[in-house]
Structures are given as C-alpha cells and as structure tokens.
BAFI-3210 file (N, C-alpha, C; in Angstrom, 3 decimals, decimal comma, padded with zeros to 6 digits):
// residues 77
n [1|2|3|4|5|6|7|8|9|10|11|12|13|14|15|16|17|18|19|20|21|22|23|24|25|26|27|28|29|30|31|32|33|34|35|36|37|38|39|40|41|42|43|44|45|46|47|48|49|50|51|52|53|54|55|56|57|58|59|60|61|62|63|64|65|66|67|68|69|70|71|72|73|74|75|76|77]
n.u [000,838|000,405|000,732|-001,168|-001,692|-004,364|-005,875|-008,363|-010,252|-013,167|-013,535|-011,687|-008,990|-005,764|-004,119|-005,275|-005,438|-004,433|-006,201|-005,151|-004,988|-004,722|-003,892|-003,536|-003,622|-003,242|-005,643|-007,462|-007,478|-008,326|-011,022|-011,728|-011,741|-013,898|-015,975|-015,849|-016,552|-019,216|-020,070|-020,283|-018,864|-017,643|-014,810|-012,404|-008,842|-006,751|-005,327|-005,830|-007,548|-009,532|-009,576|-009,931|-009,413|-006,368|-003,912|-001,335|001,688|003,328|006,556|006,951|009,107|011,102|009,335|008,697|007,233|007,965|007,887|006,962|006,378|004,684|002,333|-000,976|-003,925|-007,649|-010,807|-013,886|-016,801]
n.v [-001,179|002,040|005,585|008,356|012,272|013,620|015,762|018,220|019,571|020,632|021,415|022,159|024,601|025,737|026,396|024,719|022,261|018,916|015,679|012,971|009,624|005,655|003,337|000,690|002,538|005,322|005,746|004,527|005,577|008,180|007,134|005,751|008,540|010,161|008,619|008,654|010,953|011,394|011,129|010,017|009,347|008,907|008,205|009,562|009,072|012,296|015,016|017,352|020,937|020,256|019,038|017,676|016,125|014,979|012,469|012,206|010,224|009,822|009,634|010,006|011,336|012,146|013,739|014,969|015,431|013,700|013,940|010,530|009,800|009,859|012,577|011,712|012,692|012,997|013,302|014,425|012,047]
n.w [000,000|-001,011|000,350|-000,400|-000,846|-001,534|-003,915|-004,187|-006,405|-006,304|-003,925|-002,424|-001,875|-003,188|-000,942|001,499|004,104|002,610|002,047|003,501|002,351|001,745|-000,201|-003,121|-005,543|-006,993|-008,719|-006,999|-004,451|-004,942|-005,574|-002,584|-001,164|-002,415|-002,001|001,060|001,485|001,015|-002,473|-005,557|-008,045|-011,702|-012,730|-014,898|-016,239|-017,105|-018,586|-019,076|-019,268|-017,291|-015,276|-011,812|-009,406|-007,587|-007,375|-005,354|-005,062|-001,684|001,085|004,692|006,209|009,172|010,018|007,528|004,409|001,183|-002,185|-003,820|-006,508|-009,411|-009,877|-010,079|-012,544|-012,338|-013,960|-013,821|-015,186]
ca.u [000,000|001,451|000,291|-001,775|-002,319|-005,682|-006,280|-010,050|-010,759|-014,075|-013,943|-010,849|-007,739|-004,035|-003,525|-006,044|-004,704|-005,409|-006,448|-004,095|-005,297|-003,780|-004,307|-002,626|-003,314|-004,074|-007,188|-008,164|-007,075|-009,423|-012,743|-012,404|-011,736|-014,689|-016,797|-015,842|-017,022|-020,327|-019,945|-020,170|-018,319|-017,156|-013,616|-011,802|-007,612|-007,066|-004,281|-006,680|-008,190|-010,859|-009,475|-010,666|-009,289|-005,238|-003,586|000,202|002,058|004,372|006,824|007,238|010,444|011,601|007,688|008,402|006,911|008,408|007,252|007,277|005,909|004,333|000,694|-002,325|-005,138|-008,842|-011,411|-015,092|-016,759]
ca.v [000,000|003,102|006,883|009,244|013,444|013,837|017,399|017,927|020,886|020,559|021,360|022,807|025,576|024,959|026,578|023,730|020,524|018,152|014,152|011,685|008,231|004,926|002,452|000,143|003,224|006,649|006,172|003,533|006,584|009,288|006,727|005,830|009,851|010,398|007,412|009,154|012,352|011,213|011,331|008,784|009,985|008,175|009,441|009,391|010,076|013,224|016,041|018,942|021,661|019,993|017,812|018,423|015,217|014,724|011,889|012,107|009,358|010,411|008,972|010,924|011,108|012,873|014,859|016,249|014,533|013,972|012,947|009,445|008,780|011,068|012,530|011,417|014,038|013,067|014,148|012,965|011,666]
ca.w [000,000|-000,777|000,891|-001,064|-000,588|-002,510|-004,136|-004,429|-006,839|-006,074|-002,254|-001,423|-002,576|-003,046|000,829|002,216|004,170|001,872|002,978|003,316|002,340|001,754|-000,957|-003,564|-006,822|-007,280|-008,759|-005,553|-003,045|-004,599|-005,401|-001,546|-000,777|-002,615|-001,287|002,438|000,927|-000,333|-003,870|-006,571|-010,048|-012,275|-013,102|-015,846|-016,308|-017,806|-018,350|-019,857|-017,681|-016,480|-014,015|-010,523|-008,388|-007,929|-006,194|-005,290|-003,750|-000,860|001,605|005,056|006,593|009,661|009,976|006,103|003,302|000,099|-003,089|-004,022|-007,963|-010,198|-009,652|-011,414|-012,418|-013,002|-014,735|-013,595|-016,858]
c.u [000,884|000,380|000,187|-002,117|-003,320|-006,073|-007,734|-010,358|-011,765|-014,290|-012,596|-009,506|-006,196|-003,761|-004,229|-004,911|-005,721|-005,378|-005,491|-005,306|-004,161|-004,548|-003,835|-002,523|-003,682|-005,852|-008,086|-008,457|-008,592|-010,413|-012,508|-012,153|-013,396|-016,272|-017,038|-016,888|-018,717|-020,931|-019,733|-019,814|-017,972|-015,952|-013,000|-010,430|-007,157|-005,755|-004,829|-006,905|-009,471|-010,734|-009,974|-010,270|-007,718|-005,100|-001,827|000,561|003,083|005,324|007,112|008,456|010,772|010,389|007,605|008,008|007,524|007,822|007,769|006,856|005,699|002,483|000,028|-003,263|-006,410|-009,740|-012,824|-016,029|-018,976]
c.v [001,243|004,817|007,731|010,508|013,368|015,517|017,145|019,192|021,117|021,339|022,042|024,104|024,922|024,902|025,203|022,543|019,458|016,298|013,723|010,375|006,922|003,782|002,049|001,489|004,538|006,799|005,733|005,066|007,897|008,525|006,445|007,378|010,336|009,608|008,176|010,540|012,804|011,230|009,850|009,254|008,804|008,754|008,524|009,974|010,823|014,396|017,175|019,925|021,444|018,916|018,706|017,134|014,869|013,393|011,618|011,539|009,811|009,398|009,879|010,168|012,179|013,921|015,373|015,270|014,453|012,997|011,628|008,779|010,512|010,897|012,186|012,039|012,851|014,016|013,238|012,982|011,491]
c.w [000,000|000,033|-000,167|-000,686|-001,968|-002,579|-004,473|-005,136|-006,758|-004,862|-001,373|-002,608|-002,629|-001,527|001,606|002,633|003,123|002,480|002,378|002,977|001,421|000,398|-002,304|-004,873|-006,523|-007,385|-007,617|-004,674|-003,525|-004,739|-004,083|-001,029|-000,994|-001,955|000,320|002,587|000,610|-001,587|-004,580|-007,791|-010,060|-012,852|-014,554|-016,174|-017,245|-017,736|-019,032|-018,854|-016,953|-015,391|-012,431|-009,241|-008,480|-006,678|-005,947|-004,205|-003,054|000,236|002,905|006,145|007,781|009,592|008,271|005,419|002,114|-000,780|-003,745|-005,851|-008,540|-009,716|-010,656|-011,161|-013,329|-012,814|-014,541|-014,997|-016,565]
res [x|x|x|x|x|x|x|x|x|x|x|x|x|x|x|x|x|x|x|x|x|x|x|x|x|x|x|x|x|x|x|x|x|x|x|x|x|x|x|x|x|x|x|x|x|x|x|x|x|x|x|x|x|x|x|x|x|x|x|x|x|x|x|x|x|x|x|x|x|x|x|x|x|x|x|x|x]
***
C-alpha cells in the first residue's frame, strides 16, 4: 500500500490541508476519498483543464513529506 495526498478541486484551494489516504493506486485513493465524501463519479484520467481530483504518492520522513511517484489528475466523466 502506498500513501496518497488527494487534491479535491471541487472542495478545497491549493492553501487547504489536503487528505491523506492509503491504498494500492491513485485512482483507488481518490474513489475511496470520494466514497468518504459522499460522492459517486465516475472518473476518468485526464491532463486537460478539467481535471478536478489529484492523487500524489508520498513517503514521510523525519515529519516532512516527500514525493514518491508522479501525480495522477482526473477528470469525472
């Protein structure tokens, strides 16, 4: 399982804490974010400007976090 920060363009700004969650993919980490959330999309992965859900895997070290992969942006469909 790897550690996920979930951006929510929907619901929050860049300054916002954004949720941690845990789970084997990106896309896993935001459908249960969203699931917590009450929401049901259907997403779809996307690099245009209409994405609105990020999930970047991290590793934290010594309280700081650092990034661990590359992020993935969807796009709910």
């Amino acid at each position: 399982m790897k550690t996920y920060q979930i951006y929510d363009g929907e619901n929050s700004s860049l300054l916002d804490d954004h949720p941690i969650i845990e789970a084997e993919t990106g896309k896993e980490a935001i459908e249960e974010y969203l699931k917590k959330t009450n929401r049901n999309y259907k997403l779809k992965m996307s690099a245009g400007n209409d994405v609105l859900f990020s999930a970047t895997p991290f590793v934290e070290k010594g309280g700081m976090r650092y990034k661990n992969g590359n992020s993935v942006w969807y796009k709910k469909v």
